[in-house]
C-alpha positions as CSV (number, residue, x, y, z in Angstrom):
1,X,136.1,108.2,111.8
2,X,138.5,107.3,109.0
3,X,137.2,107.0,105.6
4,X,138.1,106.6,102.4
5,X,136.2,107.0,99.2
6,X,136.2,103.5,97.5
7,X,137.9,104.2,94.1
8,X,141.0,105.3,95.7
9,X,141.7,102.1,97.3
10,X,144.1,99.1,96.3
11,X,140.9,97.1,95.9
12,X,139.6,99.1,93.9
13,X,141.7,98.2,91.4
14,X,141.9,94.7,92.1
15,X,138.8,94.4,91.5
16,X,138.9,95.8,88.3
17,X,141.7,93.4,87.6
18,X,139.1,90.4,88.9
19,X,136.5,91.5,86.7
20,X,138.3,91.7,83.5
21,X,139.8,88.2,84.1
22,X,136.8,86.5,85.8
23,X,133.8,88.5,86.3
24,X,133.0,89.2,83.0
25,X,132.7,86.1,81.9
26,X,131.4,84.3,85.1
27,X,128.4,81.4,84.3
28,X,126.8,80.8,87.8
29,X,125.9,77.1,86.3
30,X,129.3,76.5,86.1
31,X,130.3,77.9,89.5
32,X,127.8,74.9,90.9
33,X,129.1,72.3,88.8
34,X,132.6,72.8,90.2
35,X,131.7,73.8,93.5
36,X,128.9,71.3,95.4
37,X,129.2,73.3,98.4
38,X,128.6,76.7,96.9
39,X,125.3,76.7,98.3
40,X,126.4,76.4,102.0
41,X,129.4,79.2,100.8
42,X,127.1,81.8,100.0
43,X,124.0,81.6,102.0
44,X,123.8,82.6,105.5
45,X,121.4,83.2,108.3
46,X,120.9,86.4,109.9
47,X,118.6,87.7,112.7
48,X,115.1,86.7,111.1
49,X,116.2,86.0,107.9
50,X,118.0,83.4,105.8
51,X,119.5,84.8,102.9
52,X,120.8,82.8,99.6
53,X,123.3,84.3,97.8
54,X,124.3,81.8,95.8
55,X,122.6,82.5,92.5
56,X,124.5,85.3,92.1
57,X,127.6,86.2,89.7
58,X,130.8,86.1,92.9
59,X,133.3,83.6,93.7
60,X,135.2,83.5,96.8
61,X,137.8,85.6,95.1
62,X,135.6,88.0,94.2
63,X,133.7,88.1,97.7
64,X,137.8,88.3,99.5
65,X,138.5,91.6,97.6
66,X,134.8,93.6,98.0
67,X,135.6,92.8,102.3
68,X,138.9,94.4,101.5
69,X,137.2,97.4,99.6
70,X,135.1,97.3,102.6
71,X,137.9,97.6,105.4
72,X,140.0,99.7,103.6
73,X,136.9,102.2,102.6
74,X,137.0,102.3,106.4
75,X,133.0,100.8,106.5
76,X,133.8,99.5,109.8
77,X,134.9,102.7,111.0
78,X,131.8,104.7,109.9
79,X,129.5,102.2,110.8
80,X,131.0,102.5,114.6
81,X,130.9,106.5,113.9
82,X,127.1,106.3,113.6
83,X,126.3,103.8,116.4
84,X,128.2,106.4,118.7
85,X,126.3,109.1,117.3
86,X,128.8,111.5,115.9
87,X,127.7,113.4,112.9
88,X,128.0,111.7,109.9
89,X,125.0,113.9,108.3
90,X,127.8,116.0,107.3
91,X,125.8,118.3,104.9
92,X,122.8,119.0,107.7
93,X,125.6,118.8,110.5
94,X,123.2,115.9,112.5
95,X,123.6,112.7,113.6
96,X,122.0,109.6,112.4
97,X,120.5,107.6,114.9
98,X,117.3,106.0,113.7
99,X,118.7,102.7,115.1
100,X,118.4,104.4,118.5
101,X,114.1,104.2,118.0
102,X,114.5,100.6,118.3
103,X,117.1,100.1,121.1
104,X,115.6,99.0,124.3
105,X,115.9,100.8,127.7
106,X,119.2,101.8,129.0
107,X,119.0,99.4,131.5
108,X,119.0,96.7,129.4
109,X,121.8,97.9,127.2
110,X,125.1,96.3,127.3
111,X,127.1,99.3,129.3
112,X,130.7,98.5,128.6
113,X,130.0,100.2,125.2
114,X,131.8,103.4,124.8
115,X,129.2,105.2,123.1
116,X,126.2,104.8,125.7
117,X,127.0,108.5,127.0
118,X,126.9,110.4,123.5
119,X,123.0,108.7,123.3
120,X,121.8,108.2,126.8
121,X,120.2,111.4,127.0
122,X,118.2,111.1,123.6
123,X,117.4,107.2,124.4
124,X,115.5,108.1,127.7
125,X,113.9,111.1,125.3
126,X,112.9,108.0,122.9
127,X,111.0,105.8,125.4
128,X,109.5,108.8,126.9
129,X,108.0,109.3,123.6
130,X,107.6,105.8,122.9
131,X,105.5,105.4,126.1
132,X,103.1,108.0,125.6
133,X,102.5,107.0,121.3
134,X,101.8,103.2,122.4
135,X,99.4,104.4,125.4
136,X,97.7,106.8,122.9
137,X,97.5,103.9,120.2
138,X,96.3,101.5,123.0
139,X,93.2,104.1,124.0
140,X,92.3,104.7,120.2
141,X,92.3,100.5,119.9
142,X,90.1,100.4,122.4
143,X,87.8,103.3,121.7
144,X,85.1,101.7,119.6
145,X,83.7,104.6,118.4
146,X,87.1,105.5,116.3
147,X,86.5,102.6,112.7
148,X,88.5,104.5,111.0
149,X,92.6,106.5,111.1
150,X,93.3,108.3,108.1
151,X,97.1,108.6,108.1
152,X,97.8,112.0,106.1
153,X,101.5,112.5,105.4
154,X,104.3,112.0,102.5
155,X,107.5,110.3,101.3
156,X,108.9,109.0,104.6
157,X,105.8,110.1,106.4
158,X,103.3,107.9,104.0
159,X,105.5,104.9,102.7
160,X,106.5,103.5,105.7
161,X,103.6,103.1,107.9
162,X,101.7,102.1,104.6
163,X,104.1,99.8,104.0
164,X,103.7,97.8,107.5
165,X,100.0,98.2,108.1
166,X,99.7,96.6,105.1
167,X,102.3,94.1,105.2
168,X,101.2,93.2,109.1
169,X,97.1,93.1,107.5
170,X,96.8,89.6,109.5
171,X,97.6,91.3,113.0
172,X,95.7,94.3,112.7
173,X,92.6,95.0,115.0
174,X,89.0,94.2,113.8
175,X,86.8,97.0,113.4
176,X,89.4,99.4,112.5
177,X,90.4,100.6,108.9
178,X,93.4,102.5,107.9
179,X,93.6,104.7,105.1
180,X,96.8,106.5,103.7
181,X,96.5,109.9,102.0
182,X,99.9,111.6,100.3
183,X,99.2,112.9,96.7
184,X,98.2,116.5,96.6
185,X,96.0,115.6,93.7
186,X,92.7,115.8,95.2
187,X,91.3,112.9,93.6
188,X,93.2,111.0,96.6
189,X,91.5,112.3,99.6
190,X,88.2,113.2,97.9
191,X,88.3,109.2,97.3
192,X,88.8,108.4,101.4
193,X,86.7,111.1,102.9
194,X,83.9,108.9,100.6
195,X,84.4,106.3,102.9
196,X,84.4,107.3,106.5
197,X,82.0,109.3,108.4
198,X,82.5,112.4,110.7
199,X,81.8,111.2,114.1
200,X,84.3,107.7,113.4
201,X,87.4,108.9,112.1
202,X,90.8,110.0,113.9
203,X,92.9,112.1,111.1
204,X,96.3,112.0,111.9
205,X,99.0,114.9,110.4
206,X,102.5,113.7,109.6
207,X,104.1,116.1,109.3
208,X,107.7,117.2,111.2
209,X,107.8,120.7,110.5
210,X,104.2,121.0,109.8
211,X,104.4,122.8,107.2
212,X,105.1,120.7,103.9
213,X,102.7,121.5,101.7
214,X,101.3,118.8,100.1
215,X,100.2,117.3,103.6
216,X,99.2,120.8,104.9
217,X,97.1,121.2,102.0
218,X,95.4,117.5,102.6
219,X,95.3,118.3,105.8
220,X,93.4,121.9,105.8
221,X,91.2,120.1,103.4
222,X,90.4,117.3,105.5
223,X,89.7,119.9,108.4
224,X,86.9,122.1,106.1
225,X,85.5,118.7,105.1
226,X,84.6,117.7,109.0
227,X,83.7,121.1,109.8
228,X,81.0,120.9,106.8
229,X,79.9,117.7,108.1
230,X,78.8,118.9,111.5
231,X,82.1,117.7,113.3
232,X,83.5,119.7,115.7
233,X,85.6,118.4,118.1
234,X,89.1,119.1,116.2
235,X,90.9,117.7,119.4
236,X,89.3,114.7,120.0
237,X,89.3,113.3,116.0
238,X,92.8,115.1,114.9
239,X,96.2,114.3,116.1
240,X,99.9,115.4,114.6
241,X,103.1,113.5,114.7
242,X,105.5,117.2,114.8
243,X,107.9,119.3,116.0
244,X,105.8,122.3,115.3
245,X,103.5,122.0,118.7
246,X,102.6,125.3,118.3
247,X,101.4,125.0,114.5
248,X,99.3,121.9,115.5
249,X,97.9,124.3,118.5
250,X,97.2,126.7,116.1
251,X,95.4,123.9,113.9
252,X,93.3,123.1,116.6
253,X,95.2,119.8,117.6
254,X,95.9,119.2,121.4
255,X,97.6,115.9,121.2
256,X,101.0,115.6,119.3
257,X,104.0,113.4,119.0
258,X,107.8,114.9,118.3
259,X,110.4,113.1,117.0
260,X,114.5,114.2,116.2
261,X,116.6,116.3,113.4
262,X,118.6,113.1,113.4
263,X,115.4,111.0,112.1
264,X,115.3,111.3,108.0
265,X,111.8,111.1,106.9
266,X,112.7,107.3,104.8
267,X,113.8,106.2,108.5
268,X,111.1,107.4,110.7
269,X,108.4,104.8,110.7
270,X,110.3,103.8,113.8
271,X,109.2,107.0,115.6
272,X,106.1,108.8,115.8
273,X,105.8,108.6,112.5
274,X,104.2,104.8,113.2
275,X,101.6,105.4,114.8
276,X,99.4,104.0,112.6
277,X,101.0,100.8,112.5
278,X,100.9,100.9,116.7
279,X,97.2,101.6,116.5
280,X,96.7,98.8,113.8
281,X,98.8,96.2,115.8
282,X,98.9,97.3,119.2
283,X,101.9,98.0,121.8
284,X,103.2,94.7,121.8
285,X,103.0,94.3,118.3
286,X,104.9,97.6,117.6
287,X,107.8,96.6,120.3
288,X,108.4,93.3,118.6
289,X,108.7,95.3,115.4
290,X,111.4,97.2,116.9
291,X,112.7,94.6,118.6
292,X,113.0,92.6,115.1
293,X,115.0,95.5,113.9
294,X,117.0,95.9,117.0
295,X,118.4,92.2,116.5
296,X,119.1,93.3,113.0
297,X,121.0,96.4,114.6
298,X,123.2,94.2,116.6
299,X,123.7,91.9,113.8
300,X,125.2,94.9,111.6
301,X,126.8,96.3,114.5
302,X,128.8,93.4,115.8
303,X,129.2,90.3,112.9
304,X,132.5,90.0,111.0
305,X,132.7,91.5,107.9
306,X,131.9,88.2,106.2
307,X,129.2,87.1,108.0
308,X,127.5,90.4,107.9
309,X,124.5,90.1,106.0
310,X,123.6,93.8,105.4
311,X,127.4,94.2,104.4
312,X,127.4,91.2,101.8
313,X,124.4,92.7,100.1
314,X,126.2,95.9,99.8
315,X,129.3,94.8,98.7
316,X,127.3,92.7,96.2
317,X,125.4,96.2,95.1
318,X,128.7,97.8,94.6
319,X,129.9,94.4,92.3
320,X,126.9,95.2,90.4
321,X,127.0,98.7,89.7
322,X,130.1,99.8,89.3
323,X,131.9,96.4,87.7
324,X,129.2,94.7,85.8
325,X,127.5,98.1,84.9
326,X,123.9,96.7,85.7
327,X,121.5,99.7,86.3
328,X,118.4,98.7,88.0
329,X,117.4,96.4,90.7
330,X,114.3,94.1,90.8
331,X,112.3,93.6,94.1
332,X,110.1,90.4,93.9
333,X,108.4,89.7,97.0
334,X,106.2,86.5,97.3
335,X,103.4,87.9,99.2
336,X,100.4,90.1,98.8
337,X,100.9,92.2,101.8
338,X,104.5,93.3,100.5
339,X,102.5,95.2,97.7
340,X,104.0,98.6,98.9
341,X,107.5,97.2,100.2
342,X,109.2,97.6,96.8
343,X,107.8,101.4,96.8
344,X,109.5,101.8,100.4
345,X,112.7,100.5,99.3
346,X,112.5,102.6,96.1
347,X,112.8,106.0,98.5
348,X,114.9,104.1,100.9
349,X,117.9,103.4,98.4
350,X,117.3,105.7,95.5
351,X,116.7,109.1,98.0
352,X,119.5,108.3,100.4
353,X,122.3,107.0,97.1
354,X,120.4,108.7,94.2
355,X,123.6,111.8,94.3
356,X,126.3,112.8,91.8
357,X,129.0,114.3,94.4
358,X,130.6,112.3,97.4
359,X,130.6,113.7,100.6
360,X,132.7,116.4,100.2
361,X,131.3,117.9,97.0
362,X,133.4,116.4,94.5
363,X,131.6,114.7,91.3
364,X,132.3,111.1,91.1
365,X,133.7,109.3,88.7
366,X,131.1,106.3,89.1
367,X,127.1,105.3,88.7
368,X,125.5,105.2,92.3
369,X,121.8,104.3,92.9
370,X,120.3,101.6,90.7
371,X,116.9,102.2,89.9
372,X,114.8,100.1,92.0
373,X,111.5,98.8,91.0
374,X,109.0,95.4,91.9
375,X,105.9,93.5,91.7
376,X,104.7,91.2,93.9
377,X,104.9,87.7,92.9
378,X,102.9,85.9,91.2
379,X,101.9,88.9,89.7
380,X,105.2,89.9,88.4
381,X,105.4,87.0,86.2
382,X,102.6,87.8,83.9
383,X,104.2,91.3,83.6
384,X,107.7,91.9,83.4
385,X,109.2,88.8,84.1
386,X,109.3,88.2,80.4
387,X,112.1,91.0,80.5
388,X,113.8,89.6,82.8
389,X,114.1,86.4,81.5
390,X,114.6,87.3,77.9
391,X,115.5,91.0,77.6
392,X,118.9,92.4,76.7
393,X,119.3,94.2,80.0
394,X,120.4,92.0,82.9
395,X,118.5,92.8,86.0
396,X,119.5,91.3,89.1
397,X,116.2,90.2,91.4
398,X,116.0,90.2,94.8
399,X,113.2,87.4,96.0
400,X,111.2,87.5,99.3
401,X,109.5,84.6,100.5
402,X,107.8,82.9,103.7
403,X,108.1,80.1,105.3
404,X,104.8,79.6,106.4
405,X,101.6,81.3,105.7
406,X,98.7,82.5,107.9
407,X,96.0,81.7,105.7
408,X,94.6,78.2,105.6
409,X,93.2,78.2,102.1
410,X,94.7,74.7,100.9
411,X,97.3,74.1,97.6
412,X,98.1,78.0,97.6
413,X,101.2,78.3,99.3
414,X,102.4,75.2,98.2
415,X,102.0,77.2,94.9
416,X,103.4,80.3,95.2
417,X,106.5,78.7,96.9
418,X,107.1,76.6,93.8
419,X,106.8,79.5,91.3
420,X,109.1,81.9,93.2
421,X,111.7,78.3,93.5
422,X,111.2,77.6,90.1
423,X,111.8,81.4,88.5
424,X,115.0,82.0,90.9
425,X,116.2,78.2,89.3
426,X,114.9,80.0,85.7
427,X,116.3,82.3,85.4
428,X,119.8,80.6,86.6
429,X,119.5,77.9,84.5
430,X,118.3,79.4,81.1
431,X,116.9,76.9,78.5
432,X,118.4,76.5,75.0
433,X,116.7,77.1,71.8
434,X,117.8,76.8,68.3
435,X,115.4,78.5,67.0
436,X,115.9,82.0,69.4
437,X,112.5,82.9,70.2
438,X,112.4,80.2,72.9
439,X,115.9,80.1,74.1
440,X,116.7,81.8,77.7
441,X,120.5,82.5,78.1
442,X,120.2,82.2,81.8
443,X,123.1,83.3,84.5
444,X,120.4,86.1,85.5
445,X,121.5,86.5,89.0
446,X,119.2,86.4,91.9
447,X,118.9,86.7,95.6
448,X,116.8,84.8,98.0
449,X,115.5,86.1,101.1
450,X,113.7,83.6,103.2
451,X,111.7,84.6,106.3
452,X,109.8,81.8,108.7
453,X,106.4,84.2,108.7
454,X,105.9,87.7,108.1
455,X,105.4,88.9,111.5
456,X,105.8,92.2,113.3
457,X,109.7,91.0,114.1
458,X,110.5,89.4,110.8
459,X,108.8,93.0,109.3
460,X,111.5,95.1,111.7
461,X,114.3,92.9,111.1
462,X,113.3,92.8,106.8
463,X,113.5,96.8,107.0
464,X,116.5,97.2,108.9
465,X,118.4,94.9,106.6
466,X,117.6,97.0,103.7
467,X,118.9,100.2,105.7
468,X,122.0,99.2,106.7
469,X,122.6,97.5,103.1
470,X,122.0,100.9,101.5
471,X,124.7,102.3,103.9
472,X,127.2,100.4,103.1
473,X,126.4,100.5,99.3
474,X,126.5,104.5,100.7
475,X,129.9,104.7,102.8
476,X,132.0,102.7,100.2
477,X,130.8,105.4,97.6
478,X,132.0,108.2,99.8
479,X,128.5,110.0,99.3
480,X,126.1,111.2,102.6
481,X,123.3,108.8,102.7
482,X,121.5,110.7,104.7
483,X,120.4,114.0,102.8
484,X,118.3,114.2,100.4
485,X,118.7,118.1,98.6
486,X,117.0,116.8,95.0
487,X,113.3,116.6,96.8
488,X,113.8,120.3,97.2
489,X,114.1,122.3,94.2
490,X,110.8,121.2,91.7
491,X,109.0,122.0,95.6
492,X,110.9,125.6,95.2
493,X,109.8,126.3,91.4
494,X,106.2,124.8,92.4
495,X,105.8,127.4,94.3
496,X,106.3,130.1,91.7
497,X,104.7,128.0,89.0
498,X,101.4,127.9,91.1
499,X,101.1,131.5,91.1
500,X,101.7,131.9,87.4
501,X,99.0,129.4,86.6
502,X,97.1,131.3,88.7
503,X,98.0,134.9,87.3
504,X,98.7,134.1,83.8
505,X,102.1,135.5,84.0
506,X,104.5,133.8,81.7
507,X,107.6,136.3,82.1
508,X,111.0,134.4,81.6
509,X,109.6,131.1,82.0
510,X,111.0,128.6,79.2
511,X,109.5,128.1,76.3
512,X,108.3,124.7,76.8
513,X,106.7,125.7,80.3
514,X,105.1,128.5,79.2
515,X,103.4,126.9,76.5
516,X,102.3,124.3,78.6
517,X,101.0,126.8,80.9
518,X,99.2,128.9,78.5
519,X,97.5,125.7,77.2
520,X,96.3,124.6,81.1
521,X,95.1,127.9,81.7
522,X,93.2,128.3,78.5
């Protein structure tokens, strides 16, 4: 693997160079009215998704010298480095092979590729594992005495499978309800155990080490609670997805599912980690999901450069960021179920690119991360929109919409689909006004995802997209992607900080948390 970190490239500063004499100053409007075909330029199809880029502040120019950041960053070479599972986790010294949970069988794989023997072994470890999750998801579908799964877990181990139960609602089995538990505030779980009875609910403990604590403490919680309700069959209505057999043993759970050191916790909800979305969908359902995000795989893995959908919307994160200087990114998806998707991409992209230091340790001389925040539309609109529109921030807005709909409630769709048209054309277009309070400067750049349904494949193919985009976004920076060492300190002074609230002890604490602690314990 040869890389190089992007700001000591050629295009780097040619890009620079672009900006000041084009970018800066670039009107989108006027991009269309000199350019009929822009549309057909900067849109493309991908597996699953149609993606229009055209709203947004490049040219052709512009587009020519982010590829040749790309190539000369060495993006293909890294990608390649990860698809042949070398170690690019260089911090944890592990591989990154979360696309491997979605490749199908060996035999089916394409075996002239050179990097089949550096995976074979942990592929036929995945469908083992695969096999025996769907089978175990497939008996608690058709056990009707289980109504309710209670998924307790957090970060990777809550947002993900949250994310696609709810997104996939329309596929999920009658009779069965799924509940999601990840704050340590009680408030959370006190709320869900409210709901579900003893003898009709399968907890299940996400945890890979089994040991984080604000799961454990759910989870212990959740345990005392169906003891004092007269349940005691820990094994039949408690299950773990871990590495820690021995702690789940120890728990009193029999049945557990592993998963890999090379499977980050923002990438797992491919592995055991889905279960809940395999119980709420079924088998089938779950392997179309993966196989949605297999095509997506392939797509990254094999398209040119400039037909490489995950790689345009990186390149076009880098544009952003580091040459316009815009901060934040807006999620807008266009359908109720997505409620949670903008949540998932805020750990996705903000965890794995929120860092300081590139690979190597050095501080950079650049922003990273955007923030990254959303609403579902319509809802958006009558909240922040007005911001967007009208505020002296420019926020670029990624839109997701759907083809077709699996309701049949008439005039709705129709609807929606005109107001996430017409607020893309919005806030393009602008609308002039004398008098200020009325005028919209417009230019706002936007991008359009477009999916045919939202469907266990389309779901897969969605996610992936939004991986590999943040690893490209990742790799050009020169930062590991794939870490994530600002989770852990707060955890590390919790730990003291919950014995001094507990003691009273205030000895070399800062002034402004020991008087906050003094007040809490008073």
């Amino acid at each position: 693997m040869n890389t190089t970190r992007c700001d000591r490239t050629p295009a780097w500063g040619a890009l620079q160079a672009q900006f000041d004499a084009a970018g800066r100053t670039f009107d989108v409007r006027e991009a269309f009215a000199a350019d009929p075909k822009r549309f057909a330029a900067f849109s493309q199809s991908a597996p699953h998704i149609f993606a229009d880029l055209s709203k947004n502040r490049i040219d052709a120019a512009t587009q020519t010298l982010l590829l040749d950041l790309a190539r000369q960053s060495g993006l293909e070479s890294h990608r390649d480095a990860m698809f042949a599972g070398e170690k690019i986790n260089t911090t944890e010294d592990r591989q990154v092979m979360h696309w491997l949970l979605r490749n199908p069988a060996l035999a089916l794989m394409d075996k002239a590729r050179e990097d089949i023997n550096n995976v074979a072994s942990s592929l036929t470890e995945v469908h083992a594992t695969l096999a025996a999750m769907l089978a175990f998801a497939e008996h608690v579908r058709t056990d009707a005495a289980i109504t309710d799964v209670v998924n307790i877990g957090i970060g990777g181990s809550d947002l993900g499978p949250q994310m696609a139960v709810l997104a996939l609602d329309e596929y999920v089995l009658p009779g069965k309800r799924f509940h999601f538990v990840s704050n340590i505030d009680g408030h959370e779980l006190a709320a869900v155990l409210k709901k579900i009875k003893v003898e009709s609910t399968l907890f299940l403990i996400a945890s890979k080490t089994f040991t984080t604590i604000e799961t454990m403490t759910n989870a212990h919680s959740a345990k005392a609670w169906f003891e004092a309700q007269g349940g005691t069959d820990i094994a039949r209505h408690f299950a773990a997805l871990t590495t820690n057999v021995a702690a789940a043993n120890a728990f009193g759970i029999s049945t557990t599912f592993g998963f890999w050191d090379w499977v980050g916790g923002r990438y797992s909800v491919w592995s055991a980690i889905g279960l809940p979305l395999a119980i709420a969908i079924g088998a089938q359902g779950f392997r179309q999901f993966l196989a949605g995000a297999h095509d997506m795989d392939e797509h990254f893995r094999t398209a040119p450069l400039e037909a490489n959908l995950p790689v345009r919307l990186g390149l076009l994160d880098v544009w952003y960021r580091n040459f316009h200087g815009f901060t934040s990114r807006n999620v807008a998806p266009y359908h109720s179920a997505l409620k949670r998707y903008p949540a998932y991409l805020q750990q996705l992209e903000m965890e794995s690119n929120g860092k300081r230091v590139d690979a190597s340790g050095a501080a950079l001389p650049y922003a990273t991360s955007p923030v990254v925040w959303g609403e579902p539309g319509t809802n958006g609109q009558h909240a922040y929109f007005q911001m967007l529109h009208q505020g002296t921030d420019v926020v670029p807005v990624e839109f997701v919409a759907l083809k077709t709909p699996r309701h049949t409630l008439p005039g709705h769709h129709t609807l929606l689909l005109a107001n996430v048209l017409a607020q893309a054309q919005a806030l393009m277009l602008g609308k002039a006004d004398a008098g200020g309070h009325k005028d919209f400067s417009g230019n706002r750049p936007s991008t359009f995802l477009l999916l045919d349904e939202l469907s266990p494949a389309t779901l897969g193919a969605l996610i992936a997209l939004q991986e590999h985009r943040v690893f490209v976004s990742g790799s050009l920076w020169g930062i590991n992607s794939f870490d994530q060492w600002g989770v852990e300190l707060g955890k590390v002074l919790a730990k003291d900080v919950e014995q001094r609230l507990i003691s009273g002890n205030t000895d070399a604490l800062d002034g402004s948390t020991a008087g906050l602690l003094a007040r809490l314990r008073a």
